[in-house]
N, C-alpha and C positions, 0 to 999 in steps of 0.2 A: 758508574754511580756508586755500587756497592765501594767499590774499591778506595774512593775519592773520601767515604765516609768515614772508612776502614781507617786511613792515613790522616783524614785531623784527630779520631778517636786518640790513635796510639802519640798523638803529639799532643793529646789536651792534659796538663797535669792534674786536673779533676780525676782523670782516667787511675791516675796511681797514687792520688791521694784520701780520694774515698776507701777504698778497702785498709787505707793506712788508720782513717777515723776508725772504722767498723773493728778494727783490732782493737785502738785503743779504748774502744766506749767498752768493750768484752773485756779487755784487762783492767781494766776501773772497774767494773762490777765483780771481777773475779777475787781482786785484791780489798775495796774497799765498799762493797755492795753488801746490805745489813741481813743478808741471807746468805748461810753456810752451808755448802752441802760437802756429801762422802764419798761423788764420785765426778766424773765429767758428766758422764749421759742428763743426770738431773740439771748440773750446772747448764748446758745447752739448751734443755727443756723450761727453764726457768727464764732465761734470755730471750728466746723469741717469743714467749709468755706475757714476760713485761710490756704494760701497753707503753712505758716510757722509750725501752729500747726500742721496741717495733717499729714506730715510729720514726725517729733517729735512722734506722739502718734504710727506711724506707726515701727518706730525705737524704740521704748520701747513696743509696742507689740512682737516685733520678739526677743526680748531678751531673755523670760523664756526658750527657747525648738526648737529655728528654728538653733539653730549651733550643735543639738543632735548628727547627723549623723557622723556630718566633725569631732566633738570630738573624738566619737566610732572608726570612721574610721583611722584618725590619730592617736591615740593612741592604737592601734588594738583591742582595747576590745571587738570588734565587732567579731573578730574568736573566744571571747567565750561565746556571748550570740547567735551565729544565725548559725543554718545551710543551706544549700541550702534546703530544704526540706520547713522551714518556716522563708523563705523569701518575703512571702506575708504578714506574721503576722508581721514580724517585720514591715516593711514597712506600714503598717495599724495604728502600733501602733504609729508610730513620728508621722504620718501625723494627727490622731486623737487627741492627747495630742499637738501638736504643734496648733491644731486650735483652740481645749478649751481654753488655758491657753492665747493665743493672744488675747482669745476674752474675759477672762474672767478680763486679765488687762486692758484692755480701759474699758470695762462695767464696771466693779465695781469703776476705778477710777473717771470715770464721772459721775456715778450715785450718790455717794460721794459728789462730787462738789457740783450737783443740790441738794441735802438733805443742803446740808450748807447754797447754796446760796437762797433756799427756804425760811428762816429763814431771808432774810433780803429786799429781794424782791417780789413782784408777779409774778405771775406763767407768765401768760398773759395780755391782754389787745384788747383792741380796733385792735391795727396792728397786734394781730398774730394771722388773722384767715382764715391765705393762707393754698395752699390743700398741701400734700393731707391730712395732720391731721387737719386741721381747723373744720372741723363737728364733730370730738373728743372731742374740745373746746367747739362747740356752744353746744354739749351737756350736756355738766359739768363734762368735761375727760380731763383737762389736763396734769394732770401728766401721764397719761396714751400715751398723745401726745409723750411727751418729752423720755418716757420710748421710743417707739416706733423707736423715731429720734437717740436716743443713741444705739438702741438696731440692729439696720440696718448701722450704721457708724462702730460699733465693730466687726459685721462680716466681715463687708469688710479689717476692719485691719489683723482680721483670715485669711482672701483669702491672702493677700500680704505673712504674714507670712508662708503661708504653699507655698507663690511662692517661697519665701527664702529656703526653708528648698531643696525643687526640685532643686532647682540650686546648693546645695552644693553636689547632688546629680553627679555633671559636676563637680566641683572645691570646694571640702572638705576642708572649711576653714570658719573659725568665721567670718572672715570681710566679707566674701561673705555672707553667711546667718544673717547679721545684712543689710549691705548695698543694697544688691539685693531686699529687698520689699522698701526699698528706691526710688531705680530705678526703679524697675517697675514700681510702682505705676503712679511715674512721666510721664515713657513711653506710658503705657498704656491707661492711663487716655487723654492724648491728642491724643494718635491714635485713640481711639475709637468715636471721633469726627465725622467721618467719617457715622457714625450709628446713627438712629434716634435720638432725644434727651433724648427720655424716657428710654433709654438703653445706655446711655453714662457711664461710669464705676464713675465719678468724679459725676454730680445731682445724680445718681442713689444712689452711699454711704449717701448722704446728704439728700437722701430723697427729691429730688426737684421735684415732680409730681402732674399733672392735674387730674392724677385718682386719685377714690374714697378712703376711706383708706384700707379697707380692700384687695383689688385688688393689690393697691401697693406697701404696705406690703408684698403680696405675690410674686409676681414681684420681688424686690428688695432681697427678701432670694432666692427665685429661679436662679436670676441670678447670685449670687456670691455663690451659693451653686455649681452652675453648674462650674465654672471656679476654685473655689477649686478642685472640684471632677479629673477636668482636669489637674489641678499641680500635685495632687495625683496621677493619672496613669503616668504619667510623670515620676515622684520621684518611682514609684515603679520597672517600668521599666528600667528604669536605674539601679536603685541599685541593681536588680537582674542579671544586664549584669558584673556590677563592681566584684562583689561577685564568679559568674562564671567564669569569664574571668582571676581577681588578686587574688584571696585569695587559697592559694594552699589547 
């Protein structure tokens, strides 16, 4: 099942043309975006800051693999890849390829970016030696910074994505697994206002923390690992009711 995922993944041109948007929305804001900055570090810090980019990268994350489900099921092709039997596999499998490929089109399209825009800027400077990456920097890491910052803003485009794919799980439909990590994101990001700062779903993607790096780093994959894990049982749950209940 994994594998069968695997192979339309790497054949859906979604797959290779998302991370191609996510450069260009990053080279459009670098070239003609009405804020200038002195180094990349801020440049990057300011990108996934923007609620308009955020947004965007988060809707071309859920493109390769978050409307799997509503396809299969619509189109019934789903009564001849799954039986009741393994319906946890199947379920394992979207949920696993839908978080890769979400996360592996923001990360590779902005780490793209930063390799170009490296070439014509500095890394850092004087202002980018806030936490929790800032002792990264003072110690002569910052690319390893930036990896960091992009590499904690792409999971969390995965979380969204794999919240998408759960809900087509309720309403099997492309719009809904495109636009549902849209909305989420939007909703949850300001409910979770609610909760200490260091756990807010929106600094928490951005990497905006007092702690050290290695702690917060940890932190911030922890906590979007955990909230994936929970769309997961969600989405498996469900599609195991759908399956038992409609599919004669």
């Amino acid at each position: 099942m994994m594998r069968a995922n695997l192979f339309k993944l790497i054949h859906s041109p979604m797959f290779y043309l998302s991370p191609l948007a996510v450069l260009a929305i990053s080279l459009y804001n670098a070239f003609y975006g009405i804020h200038t900055f002195s180094n990349l570090l801020l440049k990057i810090d300011y990108l996934i800051s923007f609620e308009f980019y955020r947004k965007l990268f988060i809707l071309f994350a859920a493109l390769p693999f978050s409307s799997n489900f509503a396809d299969e099921w619509n189109s019934k092709v789903i009564t001849n890849c799954i039986s009741r039997r393994n319906v946890r596999v199947y379920a394992v499998s979207n949920i696993t390829i839908c978080f890769l490929s979400a996360f592996a089109v923001v990360f590779a399209g902005m780490m793209i970016y930063v390799f170009v825009q490296s070439a014509q800027m500095p890394l850092y400077d004087e202002n980018s030696f806030f936490p929790p990456y800032g002792e990264l920097i003072k110690n002569g890491a910052p690319m390893l910074a930036i990896t960091a910052i992009v590499f904690v803003y792409a999971l969390s485009c995965a979380m969204w994505a794999v919240m998408g794919l759960a809900a087509t799980a309720f309403f099997p439909s492309r719009y809904i697994a495109v636009c549902a990590p849209f909305v989420f994101s939007y909703m949850f990001e300001r409910f979770s206002k609610i909760v200490p700062g260091e756990f807010q779903l929106g600094p928490l993607s951005q990497s905006w923390s007092g702690w050290e790096p290695l702690p917060a780093f940890a932190k911030s994959v922890a906590v979007i690992l955990s909230i994936t894990a929970v769309c997961g049982a969600i989405f498996t749950i469900k599609v195991k009711r759908r399956i038992e209940n409609e599919l004669p």
